[in-house]
N, C-alpha and C positions, 0 to 999 in steps of 0.2 A: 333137714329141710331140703324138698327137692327143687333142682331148678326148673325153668318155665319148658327147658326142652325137655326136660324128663317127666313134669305135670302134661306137656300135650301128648306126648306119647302112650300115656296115661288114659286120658281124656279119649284118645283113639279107640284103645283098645275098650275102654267101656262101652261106648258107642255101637262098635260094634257087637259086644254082646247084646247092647238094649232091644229088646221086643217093638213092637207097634203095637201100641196101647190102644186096641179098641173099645167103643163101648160094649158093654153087656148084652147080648142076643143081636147083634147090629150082621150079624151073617145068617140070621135066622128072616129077621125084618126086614123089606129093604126100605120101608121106608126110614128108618132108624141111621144114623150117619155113623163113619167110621169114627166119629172123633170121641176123646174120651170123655164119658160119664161116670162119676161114684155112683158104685152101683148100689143101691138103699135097699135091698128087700131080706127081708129078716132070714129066710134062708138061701140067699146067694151065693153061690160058690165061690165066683171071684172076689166078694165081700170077703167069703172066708177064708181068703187064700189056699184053696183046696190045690191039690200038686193034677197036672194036666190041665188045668184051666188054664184059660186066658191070664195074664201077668197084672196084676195091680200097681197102681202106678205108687213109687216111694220113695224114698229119699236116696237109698243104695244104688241106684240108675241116674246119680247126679255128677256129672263134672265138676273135678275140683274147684275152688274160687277163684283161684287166680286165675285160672285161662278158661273161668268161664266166658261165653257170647264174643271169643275171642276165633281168629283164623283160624285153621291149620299152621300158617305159618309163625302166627303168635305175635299177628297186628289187631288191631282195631279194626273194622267195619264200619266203615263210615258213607253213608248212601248222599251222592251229590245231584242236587235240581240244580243250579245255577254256580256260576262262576264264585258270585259273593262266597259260597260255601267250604272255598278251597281258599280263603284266608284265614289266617291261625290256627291253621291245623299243621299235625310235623308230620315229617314225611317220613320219618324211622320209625313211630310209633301208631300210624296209620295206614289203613289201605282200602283204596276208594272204591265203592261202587256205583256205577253210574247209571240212574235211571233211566227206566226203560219208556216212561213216557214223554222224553225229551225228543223233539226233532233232530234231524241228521244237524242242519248246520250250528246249532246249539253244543250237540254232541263233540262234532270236531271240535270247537273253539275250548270248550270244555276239557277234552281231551290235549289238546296243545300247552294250555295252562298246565295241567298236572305232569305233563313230561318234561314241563321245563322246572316246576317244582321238584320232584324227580319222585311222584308219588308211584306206590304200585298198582297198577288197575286191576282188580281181578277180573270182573265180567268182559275184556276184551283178552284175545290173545296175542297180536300184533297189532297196536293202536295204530303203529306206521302204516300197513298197510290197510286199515279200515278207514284212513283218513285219503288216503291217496283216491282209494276205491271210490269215496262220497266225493272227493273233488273232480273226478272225471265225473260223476254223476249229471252234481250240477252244472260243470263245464256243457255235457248235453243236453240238459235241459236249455239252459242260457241259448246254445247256439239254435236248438229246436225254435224256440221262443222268437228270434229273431226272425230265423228262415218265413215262419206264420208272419211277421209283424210284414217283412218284406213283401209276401204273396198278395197280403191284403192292399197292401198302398199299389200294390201292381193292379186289382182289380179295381178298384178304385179310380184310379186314372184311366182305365179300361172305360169304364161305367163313365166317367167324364165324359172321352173320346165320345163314345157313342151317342151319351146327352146332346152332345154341341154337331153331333151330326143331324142326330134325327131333329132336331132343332130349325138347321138349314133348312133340310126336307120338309120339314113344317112348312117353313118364311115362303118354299119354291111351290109347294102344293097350293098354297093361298095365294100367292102370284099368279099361278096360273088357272086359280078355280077364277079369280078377280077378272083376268083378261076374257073367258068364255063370257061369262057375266057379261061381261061388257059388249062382247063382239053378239051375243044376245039380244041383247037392247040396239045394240045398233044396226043387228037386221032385222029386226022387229018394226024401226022408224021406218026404215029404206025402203 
């Protein structure tokens, strides 16, 4: 029986030999996809397995079972959306990957939990410093944020100031349209 290091080694070297299993005339058609189709026509080549054709897909191009859908390294694969996901799972026989539709601050917290589990991430290569890197992020956003919140209560007051002036100037225009008015009428009596 071989061990798991001597099954991935195994497992390597298969892989590498394996083909890309396309479908049947799919470089002839483009409307036709690379992906593979059993090819059904009664004189098929690649049906027939003829030598020079394209490679039929079989069993002999399979990873052994034990370290099938398994790393390279000979953990588990395990893909995490949220926090909840990183409890009961171990950390010797797993190793996380972290989706890619998750937000930055999701991501960080995310990631702090599995380094204190002491899981291994594959999709980052320095968690420390992609966490560092998003914490000054937001740090600039945040102080961005504030600097606008500042601007606006400054014009704002601005826009007050000038209300309660041109206001005055109103109260003083009408005082003084009020006294012609008057002084009108009163040379108009005289």
């Amino acid at each position: 029986m071989l061990s798991i290091k001597e099954l991935l080694e195994l497992k390597k070297q298969i892989k590498s030999k394996k083909p890309h299993f396309i479908r049947q005339d799919a470089h002839k058609k483009k409307k036709l996809s690379k992906k593979w189709r059993r090819p059904k026509g009664l004189h098929s080549k690649i049906r027939l397995k003829l030598r020079g054709r394209a490679k039929y897909v079989s069993v002999g191009y399979r990873s052994p079972k034990k370290v099938r859908y398994l790393h390279k390294s000979g953990l588990q694969q395990h893909i995490v959306r949220s926090i909840a996901d990183l409890e009961g799972l171990n950390a010797k026989k797993i190793c996380l990957i972290i989706s890619s539709s998750l937000g930055d601050r999701k991501r960080i917290t995310i990631l702090k939990k599995a380094k204190e589990y002491g899981f291994n991430i594959l999709n980052f290569d320095n968690p420390d410093e992609f966490i560092k890197n998003i914490e000054n992020k937001i740090n600039l956003k945040r102080e961005k944020r504030t600097k606008e919140k500042e601007k606006v209560k400054e014009a704002k007051k601005v826009e007050k100031k000038e209300e309660k002036l041109s206001e005055k100037v109103k109260k003083v225009d009408t005082k003084e349209a009020e006294k012609k008015e008057k002084d009108k009428l009163l040379t108009k009596r005289g």
